[in-house]
N, C-alpha and C positions, 0 to 999 in steps of 0.2 A: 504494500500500500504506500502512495505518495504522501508526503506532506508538502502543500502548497505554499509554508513559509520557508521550507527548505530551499537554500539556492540553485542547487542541481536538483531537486525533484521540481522544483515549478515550471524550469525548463523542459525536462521530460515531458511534462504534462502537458505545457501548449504546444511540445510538437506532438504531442498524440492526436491533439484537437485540431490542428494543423491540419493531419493528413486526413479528417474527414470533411474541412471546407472544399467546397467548389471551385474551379480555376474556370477563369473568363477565356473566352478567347485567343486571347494573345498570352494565354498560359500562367498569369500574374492570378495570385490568392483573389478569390473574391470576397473581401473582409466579410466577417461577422464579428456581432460583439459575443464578448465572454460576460458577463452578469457576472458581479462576487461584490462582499461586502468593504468595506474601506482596506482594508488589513491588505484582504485579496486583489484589489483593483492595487495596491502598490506593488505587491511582488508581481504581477503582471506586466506592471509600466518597467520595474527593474530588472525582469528576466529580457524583456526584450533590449535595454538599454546596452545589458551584455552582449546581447548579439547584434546591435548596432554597425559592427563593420562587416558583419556575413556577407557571403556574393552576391546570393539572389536573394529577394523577396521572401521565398518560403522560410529559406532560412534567418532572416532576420522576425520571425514570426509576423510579420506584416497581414497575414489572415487573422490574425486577433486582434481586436479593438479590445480593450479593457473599458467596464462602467461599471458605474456605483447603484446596485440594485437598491431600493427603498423602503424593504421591508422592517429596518431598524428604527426611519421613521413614520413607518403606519403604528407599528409596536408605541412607538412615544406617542404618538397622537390618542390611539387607544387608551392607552395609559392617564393621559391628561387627559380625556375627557367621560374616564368612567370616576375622575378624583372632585371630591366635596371638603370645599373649606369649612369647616366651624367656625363658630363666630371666636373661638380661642386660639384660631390662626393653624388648627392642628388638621393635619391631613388623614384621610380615611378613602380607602375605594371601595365603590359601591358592589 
């Protein structure tokens, strides 16, 4: 199993995901994004920073866009709108 903060397993990992994007045409990655949380969306932007001087495209993982899925805040939103102040400033969720 990978771990996606590991330096060398993250790299692993988007060329796994690599090899099942689609290639345009003219044989260039046809990007997709990858979805992951803040943590994820950085060792994403850093694995490819490493492979920044690769030959081609693929291998500079150029088929992966990295972004910051929003699940952490619907959870806060959730959170903040199931909460009730008392009039003693004290919090409780319903």
């Amino acid at each position: 199993m990978k771990d996606e903060n590991s330096k060398t397993d993250i790299i692993d990992i988007l060329d796994n995901y690599s090899s099942l994007v689609a290639a345009k045409g003219d044989g260039e990655p046809n990007a997709t994004t990858c979805w992951g949380d803040g943590l994820s969306q950085i060792s994403m932007d850093k694995a490819k920073e490493r492979r920044q001087n690769s030959l081609d495209s693929w291998s500079r993982l150029e088929a992966m866009q990295s972004a910051a899925a929003d699940w952490h805040l619907r959870l806060l939103l959730l959170i903040v709108s199931n909460t009730v102040v008392t009039p003693r400033n004290k919090y409780f969720y319903v």
